[in-house]
C-alpha positions as CSV (number, residue, x, y, z in Angstrom):
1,X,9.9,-25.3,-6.4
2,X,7.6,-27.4,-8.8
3,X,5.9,-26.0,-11.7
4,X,3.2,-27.2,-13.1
5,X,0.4,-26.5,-16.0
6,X,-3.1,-25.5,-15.1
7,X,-6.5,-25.5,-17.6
8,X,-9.1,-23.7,-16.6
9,X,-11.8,-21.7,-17.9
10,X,-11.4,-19.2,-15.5
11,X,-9.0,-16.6,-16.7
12,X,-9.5,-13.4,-14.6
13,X,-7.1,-11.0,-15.5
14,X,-8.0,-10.5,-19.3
15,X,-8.0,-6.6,-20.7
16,X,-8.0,-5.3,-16.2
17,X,-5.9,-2.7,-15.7
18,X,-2.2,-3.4,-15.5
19,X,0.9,-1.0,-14.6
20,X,4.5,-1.6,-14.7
21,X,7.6,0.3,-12.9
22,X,9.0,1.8,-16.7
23,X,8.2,1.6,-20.3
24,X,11.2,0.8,-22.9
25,X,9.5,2.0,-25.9
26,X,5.4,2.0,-26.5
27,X,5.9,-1.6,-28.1
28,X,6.5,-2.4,-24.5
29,X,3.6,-0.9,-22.2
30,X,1.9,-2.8,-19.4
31,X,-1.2,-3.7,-21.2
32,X,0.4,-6.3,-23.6
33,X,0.6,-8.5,-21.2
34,X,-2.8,-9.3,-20.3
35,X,-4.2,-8.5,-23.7
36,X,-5.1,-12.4,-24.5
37,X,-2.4,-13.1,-27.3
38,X,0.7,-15.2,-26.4
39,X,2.9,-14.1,-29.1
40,X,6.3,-14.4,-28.0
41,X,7.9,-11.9,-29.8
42,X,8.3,-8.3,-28.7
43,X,8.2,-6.7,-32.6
44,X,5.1,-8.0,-33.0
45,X,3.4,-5.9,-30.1
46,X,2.1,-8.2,-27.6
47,X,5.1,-8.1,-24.8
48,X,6.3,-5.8,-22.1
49,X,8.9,-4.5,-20.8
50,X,10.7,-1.9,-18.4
51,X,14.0,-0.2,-18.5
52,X,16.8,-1.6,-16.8
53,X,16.3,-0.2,-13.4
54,X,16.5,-1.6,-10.0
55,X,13.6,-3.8,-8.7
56,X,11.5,-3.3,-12.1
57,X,8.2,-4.8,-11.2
58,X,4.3,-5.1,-13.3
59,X,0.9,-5.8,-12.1
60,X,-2.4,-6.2,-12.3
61,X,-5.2,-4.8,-10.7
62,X,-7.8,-7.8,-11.3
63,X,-10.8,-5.3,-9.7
64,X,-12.0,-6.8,-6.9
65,X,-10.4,-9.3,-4.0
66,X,-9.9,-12.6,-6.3
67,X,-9.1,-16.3,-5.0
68,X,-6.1,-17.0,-7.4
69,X,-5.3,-20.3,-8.0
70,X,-2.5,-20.2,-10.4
71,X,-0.5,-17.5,-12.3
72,X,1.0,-18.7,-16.1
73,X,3.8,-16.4,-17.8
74,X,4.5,-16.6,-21.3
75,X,8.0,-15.5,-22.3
76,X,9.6,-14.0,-25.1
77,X,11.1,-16.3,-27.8
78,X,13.5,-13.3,-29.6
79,X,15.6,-12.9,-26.6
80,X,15.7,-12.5,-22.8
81,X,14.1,-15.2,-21.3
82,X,16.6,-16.3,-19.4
83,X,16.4,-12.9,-17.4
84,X,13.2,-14.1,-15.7
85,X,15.1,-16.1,-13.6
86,X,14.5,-15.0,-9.8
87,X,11.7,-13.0,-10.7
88,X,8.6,-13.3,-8.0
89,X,5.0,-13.5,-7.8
90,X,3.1,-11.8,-5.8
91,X,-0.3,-11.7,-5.2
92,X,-2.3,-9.9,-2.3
93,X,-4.7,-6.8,-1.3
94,X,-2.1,-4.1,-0.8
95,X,-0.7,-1.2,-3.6
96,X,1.7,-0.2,-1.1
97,X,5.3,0.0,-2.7
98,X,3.5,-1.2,-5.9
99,X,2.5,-3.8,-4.2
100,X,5.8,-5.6,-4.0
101,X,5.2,-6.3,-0.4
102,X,2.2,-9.0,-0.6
103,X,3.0,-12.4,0.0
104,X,4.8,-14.3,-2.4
105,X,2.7,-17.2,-4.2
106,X,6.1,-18.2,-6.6
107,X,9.8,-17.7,-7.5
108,X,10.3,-18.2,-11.4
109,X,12.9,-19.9,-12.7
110,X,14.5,-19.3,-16.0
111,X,12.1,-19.8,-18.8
112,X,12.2,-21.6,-21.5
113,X,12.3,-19.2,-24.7
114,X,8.4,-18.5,-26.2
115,X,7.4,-21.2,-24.0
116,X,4.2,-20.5,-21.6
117,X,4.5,-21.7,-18.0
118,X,2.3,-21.9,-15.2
119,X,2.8,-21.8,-11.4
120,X,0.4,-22.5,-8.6
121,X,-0.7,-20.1,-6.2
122,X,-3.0,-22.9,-3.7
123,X,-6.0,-20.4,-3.7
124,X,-4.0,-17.1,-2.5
125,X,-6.5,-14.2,-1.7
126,X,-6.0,-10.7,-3.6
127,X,-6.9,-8.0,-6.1
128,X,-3.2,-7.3,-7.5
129,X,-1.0,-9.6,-8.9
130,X,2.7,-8.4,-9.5
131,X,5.8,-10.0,-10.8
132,X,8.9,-8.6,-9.6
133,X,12.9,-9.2,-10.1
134,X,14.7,-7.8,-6.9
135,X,18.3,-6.5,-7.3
136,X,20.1,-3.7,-9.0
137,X,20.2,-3.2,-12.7
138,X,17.4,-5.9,-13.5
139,X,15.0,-5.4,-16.5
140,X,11.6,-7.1,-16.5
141,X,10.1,-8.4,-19.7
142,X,7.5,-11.2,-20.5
143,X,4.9,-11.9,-23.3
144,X,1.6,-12.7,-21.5
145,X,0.2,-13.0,-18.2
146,X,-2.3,-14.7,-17.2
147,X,-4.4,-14.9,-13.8
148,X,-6.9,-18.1,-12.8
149,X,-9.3,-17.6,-9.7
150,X,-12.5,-16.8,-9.2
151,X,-14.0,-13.8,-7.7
152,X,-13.8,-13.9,-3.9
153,X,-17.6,-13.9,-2.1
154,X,-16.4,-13.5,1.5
155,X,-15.5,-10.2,3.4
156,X,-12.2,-8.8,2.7
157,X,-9.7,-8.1,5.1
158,X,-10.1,-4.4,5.5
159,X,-13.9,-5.1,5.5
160,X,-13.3,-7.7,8.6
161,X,-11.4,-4.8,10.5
162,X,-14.4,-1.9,10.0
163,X,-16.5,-4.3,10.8
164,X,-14.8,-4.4,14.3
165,X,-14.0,-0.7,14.9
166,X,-15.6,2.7,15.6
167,X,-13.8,6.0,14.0
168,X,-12.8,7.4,17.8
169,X,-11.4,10.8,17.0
170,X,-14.3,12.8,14.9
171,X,-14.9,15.6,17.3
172,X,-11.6,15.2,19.6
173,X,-9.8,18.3,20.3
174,X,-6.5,18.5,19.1
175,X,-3.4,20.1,19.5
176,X,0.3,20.9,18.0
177,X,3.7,22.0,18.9
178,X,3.4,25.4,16.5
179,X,0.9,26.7,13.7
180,X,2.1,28.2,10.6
181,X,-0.8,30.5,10.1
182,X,-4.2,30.6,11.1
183,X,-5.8,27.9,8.3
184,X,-3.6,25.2,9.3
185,X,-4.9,24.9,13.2
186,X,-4.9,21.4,14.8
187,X,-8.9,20.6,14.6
188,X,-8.2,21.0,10.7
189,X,-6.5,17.5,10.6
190,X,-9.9,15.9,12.1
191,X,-12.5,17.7,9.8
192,X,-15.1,15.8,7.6
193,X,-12.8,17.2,4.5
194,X,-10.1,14.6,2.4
195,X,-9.4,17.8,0.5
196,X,-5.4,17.7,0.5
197,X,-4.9,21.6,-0.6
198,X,-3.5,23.9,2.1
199,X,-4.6,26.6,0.6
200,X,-8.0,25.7,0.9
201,X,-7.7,25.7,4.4
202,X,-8.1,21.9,4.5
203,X,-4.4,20.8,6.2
204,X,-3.0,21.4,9.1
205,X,1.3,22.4,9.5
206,X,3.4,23.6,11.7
207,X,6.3,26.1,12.2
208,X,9.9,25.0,10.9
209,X,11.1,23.7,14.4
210,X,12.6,20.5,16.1
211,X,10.7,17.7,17.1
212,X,6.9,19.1,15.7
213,X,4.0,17.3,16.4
214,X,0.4,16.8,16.1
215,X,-1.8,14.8,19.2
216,X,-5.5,14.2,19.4
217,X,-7.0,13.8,23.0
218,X,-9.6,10.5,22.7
219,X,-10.9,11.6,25.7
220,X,-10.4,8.7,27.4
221,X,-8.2,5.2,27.1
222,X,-9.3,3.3,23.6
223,X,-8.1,0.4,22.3
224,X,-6.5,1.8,18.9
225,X,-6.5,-0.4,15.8
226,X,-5.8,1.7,12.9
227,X,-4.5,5.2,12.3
228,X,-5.0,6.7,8.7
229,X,-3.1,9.7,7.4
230,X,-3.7,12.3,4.6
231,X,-1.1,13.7,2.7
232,X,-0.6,17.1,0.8
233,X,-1.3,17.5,-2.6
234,X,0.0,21.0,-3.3
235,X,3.2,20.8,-2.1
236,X,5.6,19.2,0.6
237,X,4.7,15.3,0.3
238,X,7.9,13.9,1.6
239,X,7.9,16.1,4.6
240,X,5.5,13.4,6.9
241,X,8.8,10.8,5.7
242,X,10.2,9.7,8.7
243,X,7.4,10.5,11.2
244,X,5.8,8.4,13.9
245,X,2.7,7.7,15.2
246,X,2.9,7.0,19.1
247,X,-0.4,5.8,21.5
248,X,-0.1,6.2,24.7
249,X,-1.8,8.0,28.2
250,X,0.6,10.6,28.4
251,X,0.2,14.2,26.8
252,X,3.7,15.2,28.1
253,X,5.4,17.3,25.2
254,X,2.9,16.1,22.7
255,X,2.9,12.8,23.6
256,X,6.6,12.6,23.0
257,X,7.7,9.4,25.3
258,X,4.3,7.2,24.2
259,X,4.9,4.3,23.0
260,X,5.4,3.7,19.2
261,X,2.9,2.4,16.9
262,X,4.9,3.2,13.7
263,X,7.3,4.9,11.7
264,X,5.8,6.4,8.4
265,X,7.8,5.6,5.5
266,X,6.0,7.1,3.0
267,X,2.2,8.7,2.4
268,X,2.1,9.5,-1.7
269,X,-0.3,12.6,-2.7
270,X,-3.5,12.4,-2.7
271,X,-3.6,9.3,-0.4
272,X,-5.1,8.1,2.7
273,X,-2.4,5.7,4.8
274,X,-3.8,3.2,7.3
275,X,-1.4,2.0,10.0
276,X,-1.9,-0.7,12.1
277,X,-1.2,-0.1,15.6
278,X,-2.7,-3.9,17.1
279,X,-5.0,-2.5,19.6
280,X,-2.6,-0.4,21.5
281,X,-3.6,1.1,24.5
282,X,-4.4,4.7,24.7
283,X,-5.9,8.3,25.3
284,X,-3.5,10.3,22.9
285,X,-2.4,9.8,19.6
286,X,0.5,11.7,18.1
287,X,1.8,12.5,14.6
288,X,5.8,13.6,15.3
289,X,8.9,14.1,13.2
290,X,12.0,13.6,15.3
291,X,15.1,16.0,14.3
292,X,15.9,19.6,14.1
293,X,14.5,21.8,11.2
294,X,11.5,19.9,10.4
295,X,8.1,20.8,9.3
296,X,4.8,18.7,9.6
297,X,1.9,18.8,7.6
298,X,-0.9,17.1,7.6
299,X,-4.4,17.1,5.8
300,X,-6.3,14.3,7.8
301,X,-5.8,12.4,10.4
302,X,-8.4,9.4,11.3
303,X,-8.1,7.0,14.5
304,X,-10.3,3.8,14.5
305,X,-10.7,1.5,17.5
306,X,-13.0,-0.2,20.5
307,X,-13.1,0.8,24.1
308,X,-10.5,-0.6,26.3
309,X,-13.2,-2.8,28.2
310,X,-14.2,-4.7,24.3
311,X,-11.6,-7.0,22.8
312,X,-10.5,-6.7,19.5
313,X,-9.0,-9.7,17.2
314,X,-7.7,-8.5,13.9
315,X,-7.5,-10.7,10.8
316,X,-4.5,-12.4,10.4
317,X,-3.0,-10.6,7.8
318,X,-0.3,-8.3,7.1
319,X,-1.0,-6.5,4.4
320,X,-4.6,-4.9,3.6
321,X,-6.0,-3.0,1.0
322,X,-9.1,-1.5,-0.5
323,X,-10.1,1.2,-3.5
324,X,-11.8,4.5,-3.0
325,X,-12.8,7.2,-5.8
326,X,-11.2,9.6,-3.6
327,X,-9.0,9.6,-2.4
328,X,-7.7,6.1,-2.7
329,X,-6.4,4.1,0.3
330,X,-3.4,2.1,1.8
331,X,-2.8,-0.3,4.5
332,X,0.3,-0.2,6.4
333,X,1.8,-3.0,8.3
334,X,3.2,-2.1,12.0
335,X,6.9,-1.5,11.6
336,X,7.5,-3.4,15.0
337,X,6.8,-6.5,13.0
338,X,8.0,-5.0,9.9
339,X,10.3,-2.4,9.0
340,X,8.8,-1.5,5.7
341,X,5.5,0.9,6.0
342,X,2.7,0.2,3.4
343,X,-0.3,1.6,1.3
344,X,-3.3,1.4,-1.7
């Protein structure tokens, strides 16, 4: 890998947001890093740095979708440079996993102590930029970071896709394998609500049982592109772990033998997950967790797609993202390409 030094006028990532895996001491928080000073030692206030941990990671959330053209690191001069070695960056339109999933624009080498250096990213579209170092019992700790692009005028990814696609299931009738009570029915999952509170009757769940599910009935076949889940925010968040989202014509035992879309490994509260299902074919879409003694709840459930007679060509991308107010919003990969899930 070459590195080289860039100049430009165009620093983007200045005083944005930035957020890291752990905090050492305060000395160390995320924000020193893109606060403008390249001050190389960590005393002097203007470095971070995590715990030792595995994968420790940072990143910057630069606002909107930037073209980034190069990414320079600073590192620190009192010690620890050398621990940069391995470390990646990535840069791309996805928070999912802290967005250690988007595509890779470098691999650092070691550093040279206090010294700044600068690695080109050939006009890599995102809105987070995170530096990573994989492995067990890494720490992370740099100077300054700094981000050159320009804003990005074109549509975004996830704009491209709902662009192409028409929400399919508002209005469907649904149905589950149990209900816990009467203000978790099966048409609560495709309500206008994102409220994520059981208790306000918002969410749907069902008994303690083996194999539960939830299935909407499309009404007839649809081409299905996306899938977005709601998690709880009271209680019981890494209960959907594990589930899958199957698309299929059959409504057989929920949908049970379908084939998969996805496996769902993960929907954090107070988030919306979209999972790409590539225009599989369908009528029925089920939400199941396979195993004995399990317990699915849900809060909303949105399926987005054309009819089976239009044809649909999704951007090719992996990873997508956008920002909401509320609640905020992830893009998942489909696990058949890629075993890890995703969100934003």
């Amino acid at each position: 890998m070459s590195i080289s030094f860039f100049f430009s006028d165009s620093l983007v990532s200045r005083g944005k947001p930035a957020f890291q895996s752990s905090t050492f001491s305060p000395l160390g928080s995320p924000e020193r890093a893109v606060d403008g000073f390249l001050f190389s030692d960590f005393k002097k206030g203007s470095c971070m740095q995590t715990n030792l941990e595995n994968d420790p990671w940072w990143m910057v959330d630069l606002g909107s979708i930037h073209t980034v053209e190069s990414v320079s690191i600073t590192s620190r001069r009192d010690c620890c440079s050398e621990l940069m070695h391995g470390a990646m960056i990535l840069v791309g339109e996805s928070q999912y996993l802290d967005s250690r999933l988007n595509p890779r624009c470098a691999i650092v080498p070691a550093m040279i102590p206090g010294k700044t250096e600068s690695f080109s990213c050939g006009s890599m579209k995102g809105r987070y930029v995170t530096i990573t170092i994989p492995g067990k019992g890494k720490l992370l700790t740099m100077c300054e970071v700094q981000v050159f692009g320009k804003a990005f005028k074109g549509l975004g990814h996830w704009e491209q896709i709902f662009h192409s696609v028409a929400l399919l299931s508002k209005g469907k009738s649904a149905s589950q394998s149990s209900v816990s009570s009467l203000s978790a029915s099966p048409e609560r999952a495709l309500d206008a609500s994102f409220h994520s509170d059981f208790e306000k009757s918002c969410c749907i769940q069902t008994l303690r049982e083996s194999d539960p599910w939830w299935m909407v009935d499309l009404s007839s076949t649809y081409s299905v592109v996306l899938v977005s889940l709601t998690n709880q925010d009271d209680c019981c968040q890494d209960q959907v772990t594990g589930a899958m989202i199957l698309v299929g014509d059959s409504p057989h035992r929920g949908g049970y033998f379908n084939p998969k879309c996805t496996t769902i490994s993960s929907v954090p509260s107070r988030k919306t997950v979209f999972f790409n299902c590539e225009a599989m074919m369908g009528r029925y879409v089920t939400v199941i967790i396979p195993g004995k003694e399990k317990v699915l709840p849900l809060c909303k459930v949105e399926i987005f797609g054309v009819n089976d007679t239009q044809q649909f060509t999704p951007p090719q991308v992996d990873w997508l993202s956008m920002s909401s107010s509320f609640p905020q919003i992830i893009f998942a990969s489909n696990s058949r390409q890629n075993s890890l899930g995703c969100c934003f």
